[in-house]
Structures are given as C-alpha cells and as structure tokens.
C-alpha positions as CSV (number, residue, x, y, z in Angstrom):
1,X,105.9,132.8,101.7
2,X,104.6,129.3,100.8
3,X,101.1,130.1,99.3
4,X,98.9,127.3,97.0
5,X,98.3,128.2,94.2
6,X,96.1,125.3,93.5
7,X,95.6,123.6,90.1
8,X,94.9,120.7,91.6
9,X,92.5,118.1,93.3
10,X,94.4,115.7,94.9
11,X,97.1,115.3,98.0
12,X,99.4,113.7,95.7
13,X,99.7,113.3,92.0
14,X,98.9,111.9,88.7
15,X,101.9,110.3,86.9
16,X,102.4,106.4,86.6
17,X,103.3,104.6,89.2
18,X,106.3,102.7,88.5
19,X,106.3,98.8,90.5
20,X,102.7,99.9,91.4
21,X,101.0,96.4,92.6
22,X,97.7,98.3,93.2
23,X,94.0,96.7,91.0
24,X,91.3,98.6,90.5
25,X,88.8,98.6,93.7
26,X,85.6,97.1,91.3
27,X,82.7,97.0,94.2
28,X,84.3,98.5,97.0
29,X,83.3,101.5,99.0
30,X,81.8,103.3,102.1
31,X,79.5,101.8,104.3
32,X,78.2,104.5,106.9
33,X,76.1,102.8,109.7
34,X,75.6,99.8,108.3
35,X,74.9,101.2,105.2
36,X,77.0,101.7,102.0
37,X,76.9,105.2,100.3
38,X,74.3,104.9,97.1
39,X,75.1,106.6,93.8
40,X,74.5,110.4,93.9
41,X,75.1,110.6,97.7
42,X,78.0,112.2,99.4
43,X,78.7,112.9,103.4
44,X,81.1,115.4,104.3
45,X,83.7,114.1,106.8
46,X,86.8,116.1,108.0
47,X,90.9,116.0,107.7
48,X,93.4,116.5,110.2
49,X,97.1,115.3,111.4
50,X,99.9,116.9,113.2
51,X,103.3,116.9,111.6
52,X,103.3,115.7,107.6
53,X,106.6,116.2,105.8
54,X,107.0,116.9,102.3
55,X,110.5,115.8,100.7
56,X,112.1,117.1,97.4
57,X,114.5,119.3,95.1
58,X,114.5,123.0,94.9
59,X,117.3,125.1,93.5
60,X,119.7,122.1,93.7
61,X,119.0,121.6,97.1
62,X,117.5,118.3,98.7
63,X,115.0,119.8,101.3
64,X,112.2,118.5,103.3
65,X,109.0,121.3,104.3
66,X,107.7,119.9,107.2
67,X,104.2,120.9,108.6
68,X,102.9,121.2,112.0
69,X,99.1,120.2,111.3
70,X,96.6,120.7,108.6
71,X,93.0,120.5,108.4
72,X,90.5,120.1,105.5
73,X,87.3,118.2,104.0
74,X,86.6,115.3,102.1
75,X,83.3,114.5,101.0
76,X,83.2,110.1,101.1
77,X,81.0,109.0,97.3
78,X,79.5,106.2,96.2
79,X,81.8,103.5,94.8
80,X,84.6,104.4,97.5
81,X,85.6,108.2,95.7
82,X,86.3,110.9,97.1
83,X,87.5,114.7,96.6
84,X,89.0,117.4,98.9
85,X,91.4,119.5,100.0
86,X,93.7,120.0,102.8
87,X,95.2,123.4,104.0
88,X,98.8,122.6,105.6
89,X,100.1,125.1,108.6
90,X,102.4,126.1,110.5
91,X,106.0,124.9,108.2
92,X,109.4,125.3,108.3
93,X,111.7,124.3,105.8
94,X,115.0,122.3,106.1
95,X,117.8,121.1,104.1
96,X,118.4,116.9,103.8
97,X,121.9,115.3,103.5
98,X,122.5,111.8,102.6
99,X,121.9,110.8,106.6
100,X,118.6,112.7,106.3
101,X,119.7,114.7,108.8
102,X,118.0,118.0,108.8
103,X,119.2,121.6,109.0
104,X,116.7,124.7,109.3
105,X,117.0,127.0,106.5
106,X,116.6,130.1,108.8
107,X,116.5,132.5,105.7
108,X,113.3,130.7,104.2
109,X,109.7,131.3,104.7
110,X,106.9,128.6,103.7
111,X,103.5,129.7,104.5
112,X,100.1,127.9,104.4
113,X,99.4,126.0,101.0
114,X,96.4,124.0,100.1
115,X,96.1,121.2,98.2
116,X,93.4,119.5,96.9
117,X,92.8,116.1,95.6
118,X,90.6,113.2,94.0
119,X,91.1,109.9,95.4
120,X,89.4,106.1,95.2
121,X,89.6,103.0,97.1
122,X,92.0,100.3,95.8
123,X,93.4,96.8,96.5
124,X,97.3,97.5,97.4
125,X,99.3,94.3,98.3
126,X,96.3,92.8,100.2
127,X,95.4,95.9,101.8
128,X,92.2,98.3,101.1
129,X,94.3,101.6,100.1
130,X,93.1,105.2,99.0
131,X,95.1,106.7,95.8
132,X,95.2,110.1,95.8
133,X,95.7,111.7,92.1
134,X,95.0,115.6,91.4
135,X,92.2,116.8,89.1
136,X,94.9,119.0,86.9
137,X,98.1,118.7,86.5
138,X,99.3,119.2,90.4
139,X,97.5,119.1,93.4
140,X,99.2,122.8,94.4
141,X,102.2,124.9,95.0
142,X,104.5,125.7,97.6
143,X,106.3,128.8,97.7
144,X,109.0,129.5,99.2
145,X,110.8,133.0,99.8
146,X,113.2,134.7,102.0
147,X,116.1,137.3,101.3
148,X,119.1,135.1,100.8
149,X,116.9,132.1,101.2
150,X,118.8,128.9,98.8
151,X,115.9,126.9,98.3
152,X,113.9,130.3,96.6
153,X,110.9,129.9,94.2
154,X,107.5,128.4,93.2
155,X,107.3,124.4,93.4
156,X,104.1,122.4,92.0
157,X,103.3,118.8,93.8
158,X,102.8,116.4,90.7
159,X,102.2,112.8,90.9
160,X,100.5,110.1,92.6
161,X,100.3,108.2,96.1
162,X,98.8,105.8,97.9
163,X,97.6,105.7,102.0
164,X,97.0,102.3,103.3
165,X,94.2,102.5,105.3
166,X,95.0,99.9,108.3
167,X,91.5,99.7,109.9
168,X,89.3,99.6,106.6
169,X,86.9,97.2,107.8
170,X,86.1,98.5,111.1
171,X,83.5,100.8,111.7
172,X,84.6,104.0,113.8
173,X,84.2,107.1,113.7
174,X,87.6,107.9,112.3
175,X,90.2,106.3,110.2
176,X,93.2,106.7,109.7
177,X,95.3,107.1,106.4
178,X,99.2,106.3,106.3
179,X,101.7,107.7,103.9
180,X,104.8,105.7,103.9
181,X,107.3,106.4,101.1
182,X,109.0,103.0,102.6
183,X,106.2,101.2,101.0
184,X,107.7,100.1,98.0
185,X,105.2,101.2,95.2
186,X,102.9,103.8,96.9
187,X,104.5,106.7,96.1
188,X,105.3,108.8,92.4
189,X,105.8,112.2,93.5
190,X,107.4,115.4,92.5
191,X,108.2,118.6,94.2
192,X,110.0,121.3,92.6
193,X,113.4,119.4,90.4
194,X,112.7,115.7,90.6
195,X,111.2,112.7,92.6
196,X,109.6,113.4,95.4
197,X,108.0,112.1,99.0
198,X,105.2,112.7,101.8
199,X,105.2,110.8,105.0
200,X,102.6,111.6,107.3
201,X,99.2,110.2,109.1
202,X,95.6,112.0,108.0
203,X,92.9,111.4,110.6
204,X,89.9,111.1,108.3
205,X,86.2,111.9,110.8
206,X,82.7,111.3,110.1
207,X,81.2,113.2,112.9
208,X,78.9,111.4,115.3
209,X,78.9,108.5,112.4
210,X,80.5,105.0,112.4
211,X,81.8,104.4,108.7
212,X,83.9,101.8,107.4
213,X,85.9,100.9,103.9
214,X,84.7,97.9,102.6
C-alpha cells in the first residue's frame, strides 16, 4: 500500500533544474485584501484538485500513479513563501508505453501518501510561478505493494518543479497552480529509477479572502 513516508517539505524536489529560465522573485509576494502579507505573518489557505498524475520508473517499468483528488494546507508568508503539504487519495497505478497509453496494473496497491513542500514566488518566462523544492531530501514516498505486483517497492519523490500561476494578479478567492511537464524547464523530478513527471491543477483557497500574487 502506497503510504508517505515523508522526509520532505515540498510537492516536488530540490535538484537543479537543467534549461531552468526562472530569476529569483526579489519583491514579490501576497497581497490579501489589498494588503501584502508583512514579515512574521502567515494565513492559512487550503489545497485541493481532482485527478494529478505522477510519472516515473519503478522496477524497470515506466509507470504513471494517478490520483483521484487530494487535499492539504498551505500557509501564504511574507515575501511570496510558502510551506505545506498535500495528502493524495484515492490512486491506482498503471503501466506507460512509448504511446503513453496506459494499462492498469491490477496486482498493485497505492494507498494515500503525503507530501509536503516549501515553495516561493518566481519570475518564469514572463510569468509569476511558484517553485516547489522539499525541506529534505524528498518531499515523500510512494509505496507500492501487491502479490505479484511488477512495479513493487518504496519510491522517494526528489527534485524540483515549477506551477505557473495564470491569474497571479487578480484578486479571488482562489488560484490556481498548473503543473505542465510540457513546459520546457519547469520540471526536474524523480520517482523511484530516474526522471520523473507531475501534471495536474492545485486549487489554492483563502477562505472568505480575496488574495493575489503580485
């Protein structure tokens, strides 16, 4: 069963990013009701999405865990930081051939893993940009277990990613942060054997707040 083991404090990883066009985010950061978060402040805003897909390696085999939902907290710091974590529900696991067609790996058993994350606000090809890196060494572990199950064992997520946040400037109640391995550049990920990938959508909420990034 697919339980965190978390040494970890980010969705997604701290290794270098190779072609990484992101700058440091100097002077950017949350404005909550007209109002940008001051040092030693922090509001606590929520985490959700429906179906976020984890790519990668295990035991030889290229595999994808996919996720129905998750849900977690982020608490939004001065100078556009943040920490969290996010428990991920409801996967199954599948194998990926070259098409990146899918096949169900009916032996296998993934159950809920957390992982947990540090992120800030950067500048990534014109767009404001959250880069997620764990506190450790990983942001967590999946495991994965099943009599006769091929893709067997313990994985870590390692690395580093970036989510473009497409409304930054707007203030709403919730935002929205995409993961898009297609963006050349966001993403230096591993998952069990080699490189790895998320793709995915996190609603981000501030409850009965307007916030922005700015």
């Amino acid at each position: 069963m697919v339980k965190a083991r978390t040494v970890v404090a980010g969705l997604l990883v701290a290794c270098g990013l190779s072609g990484l066009t992101a700058a440091s985010a100097a002077g950017y950061g949350f404005v909550v009701e007209g109002r940008e978060i001051k040092e030693a402040e922090a509001l606590t805003a929520s985490i959700k999405s429906a179906t976020t897909s984890f790519y990668g390696t295990a035991q030889g085999v290229k595999i994808q865990v996919q996720c129905a939902k998750d849900k977690g907290n982020v608490a939004l710091e001065f100078s556009g930081s943040t920490k969290g974590g996010v428990t991920f529900e409801s996967c199954k696991i599948y194998s990926v051939n070259s098409r990146r067609e899918l096949t169900l790996l009916s032996k296998c058993t993934v159950a809920n893993f957390e992982l947990f994350f540090n992120d800030k606000l950067i500048a990534f090809k014109s767009l404001v940009a959250d880069e997620f890196v764990p506190a450790e060494t990983a942001f967590g572990e999946i495991e994965i277990t099943g009599t006769g199950c091929t893709a067997f064992g313990t994985y870590p997520i390692k690395g580093k990613a970036i989510g473009v946040q497409p409304e930054a400037g707007v203030e709403k109640e919730t935002h929205i942060t995409e993961f898009n391995p297609a963006e050349a550049g966001s993403q230096s990920l591993e998952l069990g054997e080699g490189p790895a990938e998320i793709v995915g959508v996190e609603e981000v909420t501030l409850a009965g707040k307007k916030w922005s990034e700015n």
